[in-house]
C-alpha positions, 0 to 999 in steps of 0.5 A, a space after each residue: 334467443 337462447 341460442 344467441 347468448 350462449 354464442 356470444 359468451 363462447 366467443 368472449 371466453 376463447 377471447 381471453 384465452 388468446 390474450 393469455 398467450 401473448 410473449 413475455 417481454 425481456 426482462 430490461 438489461 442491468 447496465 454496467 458502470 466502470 470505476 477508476 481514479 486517480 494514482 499519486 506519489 507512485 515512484 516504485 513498482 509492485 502496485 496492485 490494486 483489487 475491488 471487491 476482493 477480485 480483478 487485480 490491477 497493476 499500476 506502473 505510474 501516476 495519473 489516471 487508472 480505471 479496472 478493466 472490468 466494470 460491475 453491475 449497477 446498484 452493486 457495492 464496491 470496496 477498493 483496496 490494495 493487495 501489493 504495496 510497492 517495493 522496488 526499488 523502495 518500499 511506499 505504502 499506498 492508501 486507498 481514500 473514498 474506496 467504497 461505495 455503490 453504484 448508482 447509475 454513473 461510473 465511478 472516478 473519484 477513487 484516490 489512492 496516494 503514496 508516500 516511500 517508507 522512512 525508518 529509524 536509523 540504528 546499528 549494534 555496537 560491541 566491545 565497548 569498556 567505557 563511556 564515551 563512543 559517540 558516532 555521527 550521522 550524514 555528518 550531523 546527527 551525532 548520538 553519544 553511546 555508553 553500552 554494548 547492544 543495539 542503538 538508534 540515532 534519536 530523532 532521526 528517520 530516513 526515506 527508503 533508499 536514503 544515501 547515509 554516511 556513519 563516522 566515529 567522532 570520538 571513542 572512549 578512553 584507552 579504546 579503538 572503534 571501527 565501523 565494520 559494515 555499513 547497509 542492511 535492509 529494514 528490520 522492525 522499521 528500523 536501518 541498522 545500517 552499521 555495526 561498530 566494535 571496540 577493543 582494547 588499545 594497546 601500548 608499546 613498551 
């Protein structure tokens, strides 16, 4: 009767070891999710956008974009712009629900929008003696000046890669003003597009 029982419990011991060696399974695979948008505005080139500081994306058109790589579940992301635009104008672009975290779907409701840059418009006059100088903008914007140094037209901004014509209306007494140059690239978000100078005007006796 002894016997019997010592056996029966062997058996149920070696029982247990067996189970214990039995294959892990996998672990499950963590799925990855695509994340994209849509551009507006883009009329330049030079667009790159990142996410999570990474994986750069040049964009050449509006529409549709998506990054190449896609990124895990359950990860967060933040999309932002690493290049604006600039040739041949300069637009800034501003990225609108960037952030996030994946949650078991790809994400497509990124937007980025673009506008072109507008600036001041402004110049350096010289010379000047008397009240007087008064210049005129694209035929209408007209801006009285009173003293040598840098000037704005007040009221006025203008697109990056705006067409612009400066005249002289009217110059001070006993003076002659000539516009020498005209164009130069944006400074301090300003056009200095024209630098006028002065000098005496001089009679024949």
């Amino acid at each position: 009767m002894l016997a019997v029982i010592s056996v029966t419990i062997i058996a149920t011991l070696a029982g247990c070891d067996e189970s214990q060696k039995l294959p892990t399974p996998p672990m499950p695979l963590i799925p990855q999710l695509s994340i994209g948008g849509e551009i507006s505005g883009l009329s330049s080139e030079g667009l790159i956008l990142q996410v999570n500081g990474g994986s750069d994306l040049v964009i050449t058109k509006n529409g549709k974009f998506a990054f190449p790589k896609p990124i895990k579940n359950d990860l967060g992301y933040v999309i932002t712009v690493k290049a604006q635009p600039s040739a041949p104008i300069n637009q800034t672009c501003t990225v609108s629900q960037g952030i996030g975290k994946l949650a078991g779907h790809p994400v497509d409701n990124v937007s980025v929008a673009c506008i072109t840059n507008s600036y001041a418009v402004g110049g350096t006059v010289s010379g000047l003696a008397h009240k007087g100088l008064v210049l005129q903008l694209k035929g209408e914007n007209e801006n009285e000046i009173n003293e040598n140094g840098n000037f704005i037209f007040p009221n006025v901004h203008l697109t990056d890669g705006s067409e612009f014509a400066v005249a002289i209306k009217k110059t001070p007494r006993g003076q002659i003003c000539i516009i020498e140059t005209e164009g130069s690239a944006p400074v301090n978000g300003t056009f200095n597009i024209v630098t006028v100078k002065c000098v005496k005007k001089w009679h024949h006796k």
